[in-house]
Every structure is written in C-alpha cells, then in structure tokens.
MARVOTOR-542327 format. One record per atom (N, C-alpha, C): x, y, z; residue in three letters. Coordinates in steps of 0.05 Angstrom, whole numbers, plus 5000, padded with zeros to 4 digits. Layout:
BEGIN
XYZALA...
# end
This chain:
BEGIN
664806354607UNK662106444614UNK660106364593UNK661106374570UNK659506284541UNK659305924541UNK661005904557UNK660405584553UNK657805554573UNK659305654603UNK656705574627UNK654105694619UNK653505884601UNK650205954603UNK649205764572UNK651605584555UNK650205464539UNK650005154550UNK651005134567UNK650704804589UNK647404884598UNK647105154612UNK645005144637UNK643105094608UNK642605304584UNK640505244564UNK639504924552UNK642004944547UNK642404594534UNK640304414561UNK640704444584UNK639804324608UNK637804354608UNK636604604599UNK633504664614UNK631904494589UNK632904554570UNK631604504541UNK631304164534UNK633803964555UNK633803784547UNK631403624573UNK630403804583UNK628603724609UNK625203574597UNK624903374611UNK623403234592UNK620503414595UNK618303464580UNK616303544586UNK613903514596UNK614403184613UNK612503074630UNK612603124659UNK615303264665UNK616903264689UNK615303464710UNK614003384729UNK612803554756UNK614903574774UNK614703784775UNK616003914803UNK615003894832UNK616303894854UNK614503874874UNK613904134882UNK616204414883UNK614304584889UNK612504654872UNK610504644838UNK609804714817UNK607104434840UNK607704164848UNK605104104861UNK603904224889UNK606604274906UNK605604464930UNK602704684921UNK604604804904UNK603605114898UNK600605084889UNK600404874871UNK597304694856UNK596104614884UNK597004594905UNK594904454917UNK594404654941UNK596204874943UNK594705094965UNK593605324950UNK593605254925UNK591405464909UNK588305244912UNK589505064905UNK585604904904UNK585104894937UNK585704944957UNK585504974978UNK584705164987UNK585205364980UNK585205724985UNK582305754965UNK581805554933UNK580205584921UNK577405534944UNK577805264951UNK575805114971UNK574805294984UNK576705355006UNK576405525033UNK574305735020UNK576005894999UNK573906104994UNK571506124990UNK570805834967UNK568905774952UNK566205784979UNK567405564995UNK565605435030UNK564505735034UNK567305885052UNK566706145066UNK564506335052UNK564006425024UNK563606545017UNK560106445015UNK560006175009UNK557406105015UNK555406125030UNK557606085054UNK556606135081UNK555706335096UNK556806565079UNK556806805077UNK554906995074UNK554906965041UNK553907115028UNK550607025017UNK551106765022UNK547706685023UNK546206845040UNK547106825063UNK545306945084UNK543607185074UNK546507375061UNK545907675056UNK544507655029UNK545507455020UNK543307404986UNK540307444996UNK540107255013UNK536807235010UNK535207505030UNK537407535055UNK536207765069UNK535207995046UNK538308065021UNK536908245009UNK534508194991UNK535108054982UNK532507894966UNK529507994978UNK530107915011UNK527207895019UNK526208175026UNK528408385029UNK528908685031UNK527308745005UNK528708674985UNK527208784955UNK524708664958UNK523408394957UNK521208324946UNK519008444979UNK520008575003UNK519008735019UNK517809005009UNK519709144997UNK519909364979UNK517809364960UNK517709204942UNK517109124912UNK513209094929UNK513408914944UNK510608904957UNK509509154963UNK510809324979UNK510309574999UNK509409774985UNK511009754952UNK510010004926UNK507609794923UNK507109554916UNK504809424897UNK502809504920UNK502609564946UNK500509544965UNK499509774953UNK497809734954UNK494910034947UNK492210044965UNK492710334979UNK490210265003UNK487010394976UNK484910264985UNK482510344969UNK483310644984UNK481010714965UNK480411004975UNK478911124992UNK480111305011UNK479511335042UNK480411215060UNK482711055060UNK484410845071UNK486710985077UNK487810965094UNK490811035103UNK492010845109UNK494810775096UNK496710635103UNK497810605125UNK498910515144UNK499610535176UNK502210645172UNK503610585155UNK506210685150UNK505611015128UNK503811065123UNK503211225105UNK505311535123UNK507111705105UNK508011975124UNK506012155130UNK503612225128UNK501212375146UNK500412175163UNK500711915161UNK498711735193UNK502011885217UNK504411745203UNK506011745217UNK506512035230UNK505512285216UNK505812555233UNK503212695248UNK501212545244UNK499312475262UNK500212345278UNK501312155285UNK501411985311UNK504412215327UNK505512345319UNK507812575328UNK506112725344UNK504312835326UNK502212985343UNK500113025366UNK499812695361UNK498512535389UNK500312545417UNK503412525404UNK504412485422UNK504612685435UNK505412905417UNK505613215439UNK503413215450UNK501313225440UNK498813355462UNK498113215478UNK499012975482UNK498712785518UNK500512875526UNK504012895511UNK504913025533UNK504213305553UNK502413475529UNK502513755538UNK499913655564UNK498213555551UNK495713565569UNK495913425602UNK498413255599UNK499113065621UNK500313285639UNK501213455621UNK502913765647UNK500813875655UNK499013915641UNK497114105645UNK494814075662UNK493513825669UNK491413745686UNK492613745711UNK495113585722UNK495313665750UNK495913925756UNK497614135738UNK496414395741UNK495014565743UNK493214455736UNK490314585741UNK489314555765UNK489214275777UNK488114225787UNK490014355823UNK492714355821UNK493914425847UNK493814715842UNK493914885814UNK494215215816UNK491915355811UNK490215145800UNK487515355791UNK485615195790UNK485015185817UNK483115035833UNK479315075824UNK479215355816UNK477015475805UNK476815405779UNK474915415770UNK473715475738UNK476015705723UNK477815655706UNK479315835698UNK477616115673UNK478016425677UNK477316495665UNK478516595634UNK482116405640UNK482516475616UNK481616305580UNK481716535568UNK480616395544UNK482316105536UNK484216145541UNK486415905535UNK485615665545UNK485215655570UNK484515435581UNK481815415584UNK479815495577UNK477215455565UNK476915345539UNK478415445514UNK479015245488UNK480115005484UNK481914975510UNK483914785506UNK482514535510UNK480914395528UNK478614195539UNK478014135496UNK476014295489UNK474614275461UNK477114235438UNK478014365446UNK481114275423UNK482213985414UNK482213855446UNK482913675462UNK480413465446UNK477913515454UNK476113335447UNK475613335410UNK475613545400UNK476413505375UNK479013385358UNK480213495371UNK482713245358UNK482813065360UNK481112815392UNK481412655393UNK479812445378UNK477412775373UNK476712515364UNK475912465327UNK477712655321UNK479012675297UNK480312375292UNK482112375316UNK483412055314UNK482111855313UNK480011795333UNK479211575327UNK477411495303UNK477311795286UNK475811675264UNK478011655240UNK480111685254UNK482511575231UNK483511355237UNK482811245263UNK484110985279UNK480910755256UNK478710865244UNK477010685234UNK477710725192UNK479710905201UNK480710905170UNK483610835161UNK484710675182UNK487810605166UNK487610335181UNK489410215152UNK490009905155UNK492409765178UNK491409565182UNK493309395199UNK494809185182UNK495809085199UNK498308785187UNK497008725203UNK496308445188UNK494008155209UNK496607995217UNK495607965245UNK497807765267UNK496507505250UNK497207315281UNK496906975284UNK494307005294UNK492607215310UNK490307135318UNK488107225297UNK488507395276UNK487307385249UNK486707175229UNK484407235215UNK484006955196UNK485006985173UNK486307255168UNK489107355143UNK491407195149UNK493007225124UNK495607145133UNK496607295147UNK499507235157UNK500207425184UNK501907645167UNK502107845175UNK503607975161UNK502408235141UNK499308075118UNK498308215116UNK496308425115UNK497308645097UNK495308865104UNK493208985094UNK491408865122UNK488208975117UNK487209135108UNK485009285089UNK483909455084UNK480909475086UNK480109275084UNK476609215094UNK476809455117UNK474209575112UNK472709775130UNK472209635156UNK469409405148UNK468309295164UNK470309065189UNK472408945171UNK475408825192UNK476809065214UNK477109355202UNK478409505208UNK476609625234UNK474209725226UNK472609765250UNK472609495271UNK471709245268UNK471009045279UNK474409005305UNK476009075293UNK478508995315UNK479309265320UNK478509495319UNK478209755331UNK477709825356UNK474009665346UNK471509695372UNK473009485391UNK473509225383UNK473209125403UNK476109085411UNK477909335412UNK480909275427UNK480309475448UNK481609425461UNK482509595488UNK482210065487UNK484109985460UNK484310275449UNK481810435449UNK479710255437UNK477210425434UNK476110545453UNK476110305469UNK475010375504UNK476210625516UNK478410605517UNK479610875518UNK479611085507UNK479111125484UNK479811345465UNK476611455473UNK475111295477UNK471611435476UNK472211415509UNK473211385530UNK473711445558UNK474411755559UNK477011795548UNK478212005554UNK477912215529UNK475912215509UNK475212395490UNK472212505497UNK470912415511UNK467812395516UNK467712765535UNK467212965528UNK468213285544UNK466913165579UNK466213035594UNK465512975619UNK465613205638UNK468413355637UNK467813625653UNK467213885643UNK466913795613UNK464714125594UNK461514065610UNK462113795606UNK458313825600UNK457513845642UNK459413775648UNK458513845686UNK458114115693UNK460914225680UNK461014475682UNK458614715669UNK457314565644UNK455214705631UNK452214605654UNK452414305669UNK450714305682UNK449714425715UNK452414545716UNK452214745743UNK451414975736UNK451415075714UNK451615375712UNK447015325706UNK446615135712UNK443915065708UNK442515155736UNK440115335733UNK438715385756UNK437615185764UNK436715095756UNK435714755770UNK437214605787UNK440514725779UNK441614465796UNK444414725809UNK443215015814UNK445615095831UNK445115125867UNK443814905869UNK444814825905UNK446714675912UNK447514555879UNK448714265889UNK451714395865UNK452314595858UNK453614785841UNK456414735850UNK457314695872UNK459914775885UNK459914385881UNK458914325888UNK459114055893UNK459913855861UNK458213935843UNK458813865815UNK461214125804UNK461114285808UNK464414385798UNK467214265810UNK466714095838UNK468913945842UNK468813695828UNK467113575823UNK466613265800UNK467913315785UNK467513575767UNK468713725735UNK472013695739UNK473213825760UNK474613825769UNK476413465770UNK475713365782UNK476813185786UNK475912965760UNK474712975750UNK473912755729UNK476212945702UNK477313075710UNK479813225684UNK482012885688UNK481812855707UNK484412625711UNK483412355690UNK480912295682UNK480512185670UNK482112145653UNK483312415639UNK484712585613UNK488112355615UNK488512385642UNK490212195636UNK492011985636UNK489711815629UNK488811535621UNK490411565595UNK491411765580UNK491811845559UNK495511765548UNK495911705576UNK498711565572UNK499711305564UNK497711155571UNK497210885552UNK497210965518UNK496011175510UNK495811095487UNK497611345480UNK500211415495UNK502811575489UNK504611385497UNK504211095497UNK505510885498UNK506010755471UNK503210735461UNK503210625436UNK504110845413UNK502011085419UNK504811295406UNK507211265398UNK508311255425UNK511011295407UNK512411105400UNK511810875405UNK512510625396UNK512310565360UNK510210705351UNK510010705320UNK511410925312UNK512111195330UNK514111375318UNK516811265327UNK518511015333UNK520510985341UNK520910745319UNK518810625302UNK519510525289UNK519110585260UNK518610915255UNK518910975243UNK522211155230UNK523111225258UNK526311345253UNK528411075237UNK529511235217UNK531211115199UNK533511065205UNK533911175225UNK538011125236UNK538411055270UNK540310905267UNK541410935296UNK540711115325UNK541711315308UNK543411535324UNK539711705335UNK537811745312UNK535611835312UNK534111625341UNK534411385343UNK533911175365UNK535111245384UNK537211315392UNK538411455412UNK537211535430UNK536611835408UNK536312165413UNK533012105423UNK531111915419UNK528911865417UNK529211675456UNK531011545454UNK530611395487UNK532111605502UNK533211775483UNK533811995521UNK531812155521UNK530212285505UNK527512495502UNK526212255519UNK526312025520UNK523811875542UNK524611845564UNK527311945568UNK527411805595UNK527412105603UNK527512425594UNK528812645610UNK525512625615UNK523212605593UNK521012645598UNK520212545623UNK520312335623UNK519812065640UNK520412265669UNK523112285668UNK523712495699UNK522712745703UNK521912875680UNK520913075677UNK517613075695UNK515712855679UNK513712825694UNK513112675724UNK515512505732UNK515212485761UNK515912725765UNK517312945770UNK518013195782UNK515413275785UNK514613385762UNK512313505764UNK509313475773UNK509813155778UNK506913025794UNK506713075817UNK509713065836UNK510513075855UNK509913365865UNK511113585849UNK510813775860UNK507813945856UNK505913815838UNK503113895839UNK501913765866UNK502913465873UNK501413285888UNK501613485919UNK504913585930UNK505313635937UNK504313965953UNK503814035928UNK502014325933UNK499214265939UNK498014065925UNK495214065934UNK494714005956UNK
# end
C-alpha cells in the first residue's frame, strides 16, 4: 500500500506543468459563457430599470426644486388635492338632490336646509373657480412652454382658464339663477306672472347638473392621486355602484314626476 500511494505521488508530481486538461478547458469555457450570458442579460435588464430609476429620482429631485410664487397652488399640492375630494362629494350630493326636489318638493321648500343649501352651493363654487385662477398647470404640446412644464404665471393661468370649456361651465352652473327668480317673484311688480317664474326657478335647478362634467374631471385628478393598487380598485367600484346608484335614482324621480 506504501509503495502504490508513493507511485500515484511520484506520478502526479512528475506531471509536466504546461499540461491542460480537457475537463479544466470544458469547465473555462462554460464559466466565460455563463460569464457572457450574464454580462448580455443583465444589461438588458437592468438598464432599463437604471434609467427608469434615474428618471424617477431626477422627477423627484425636480418636484422638491419646483416652488409655486406666492399665492400659487401646486396642482399636485395635498390641499388642491382635498379640495378636488370635496368637489366631488358635493356634485355627487347635489346631483341626488335636484331631481329630488324637483319630483318631491315641487313647491318653494320651507326648510331651512334646503334654503342654505342653493348659497352654500354657490359659494363654494365659486370659491373654486377662484382657486381654478390660482394653481399651476403642466404645459402640453399645444403650449408655447415645454411640455411637461409647470406654469405659474397668473396671467397664462387665467388666459387657459377663461378660455377652456371649464370656465364656461363653472360660471353656468355657479351663477344662483333660481335665488335671484325666486327673489324676483316674491316682487309686487311681477306677482301675476309669480306661479309662472317659480316654475323657471324650478326648472333652471337642472342647470346644477351640468355639474357632472366637471365630477368627471374630479375624479380623474383624485384617481391619480391614490398611491396603490388596491386604493384603484376600491376607487372603480365606488364609480361604478355610484354610477348605478344614480340611474336608479333618476329613474325613480323621472318616474314620479
């Protein structure tokens, strides 16, 4: 036994030191292979996510450097964004409430509630639109800014205010139309024609809503303000129960009247 393990030494020892093996080249050449593969894949890869994050940070890094002057609101600012929450409830509430009125309480209501509610209504709205002439936009392609950024000029901010669609509306359906009818019936001058202008009052409430258009845009800026998944969800079934909620209810006001 002392002889055979000093043959195998003697053997290994007398092995010349230039000598390659073939599995010692196999093994060399599916490591630089496996090196490759990785090297490729990983490029291919992780670039992508390199620069996505990159552009994530220098997104970020912009979003703190942005500074609105003063009296300016950021569009992303968290008070624009719980203001626009708030818009949303009260079209929804007011959207229940006018064909109610109009199929259950056909008369001038004498409760106090729904006597405040009209002025409430016109004050908040138009609270908004003088916040809609105080927060900044991101300039598109049809802007003479670059696209992307965000405006703060007064005079830009009013100028694509007035002349969008929104305005038109917001001074449509904020303007009191059935306060001031209703204050002009209760006028001796004009109570022959009394019954006749309290139905105008009446029916010019529908004006009010027109107000779903801009509970369109609503909640479109509160849906891109939720941070998770699951919050996106919970946000398209609240539109769609709503959604069935107010055909029901049109139906069964339309239905009564």
């Amino acid at each position: 036994a002392g002889l055979i393990t000093s043959n195998a030494s003697t053997r290994s020892m007398s092995k010349p030191k230039g000598t390659i093996r073939l599995c010692d080249v196999a093994s060399s050449r599916d490591e630089e292979n496996w090196n490759n593969l990785r090297d490729s894949t990983s490029s291919d890869v992780q670039l992508p996510m390199e620069l996505e994050e990159a552009e994530t940070l220098d997104n970020w890094d912009n979003a703190r450097r942005e500074r609105c002057p003063s009296g300016m609101l950021h569009p992303r600012d968290s008070c624009r964004r719980l203001w626009d929450k708030f818009v949303v409830i009260l079209v929804v509430v007011d959207t229940l409430i006018v064909p109610f009125q109009l199929a259950y309480l056909p008369h001038q209501p004498v409760n106090f509630l729904m006597l405040l509610w009209p002025w409430f209504l016109t004050l908040f709205f138009a609270a908004d639109m003088f916040l809609s002439f105080h927060t900044g936009y991101r300039a598109d392609s049809k802007d003479e800014e670059r696209p992307g950024k965000l405006v703060t000029d007064r005079a830009k901010i009013a100028h694509r205010y007035v002349h969008s669609w929104a305005f038109s509306l917001d001074l449509l359906t904020t303007f009191p139309w059935s306060q001031i009818l209703i204050f002009i019936a209760r006028v001796s001058l004009f109570e022959p024609w009394e019954e006749q202008i309290l139905l105008i009052a009446h029916l010019v409430r529908l004006i009010r809503l027109l107000r779903l258009a801009k509970l369109i845009d609503a909640w479109e800026r509160v849906e891109e303000s939720l941070g998770s998944v699951t919050q996106l969800h919970v946000a398209a079934l609240l539109r769609m129960l709503v959604t069935t909620f107010f055909f029901c209810h049109f139906n069964a006001c339309i239905w009564w009247i």
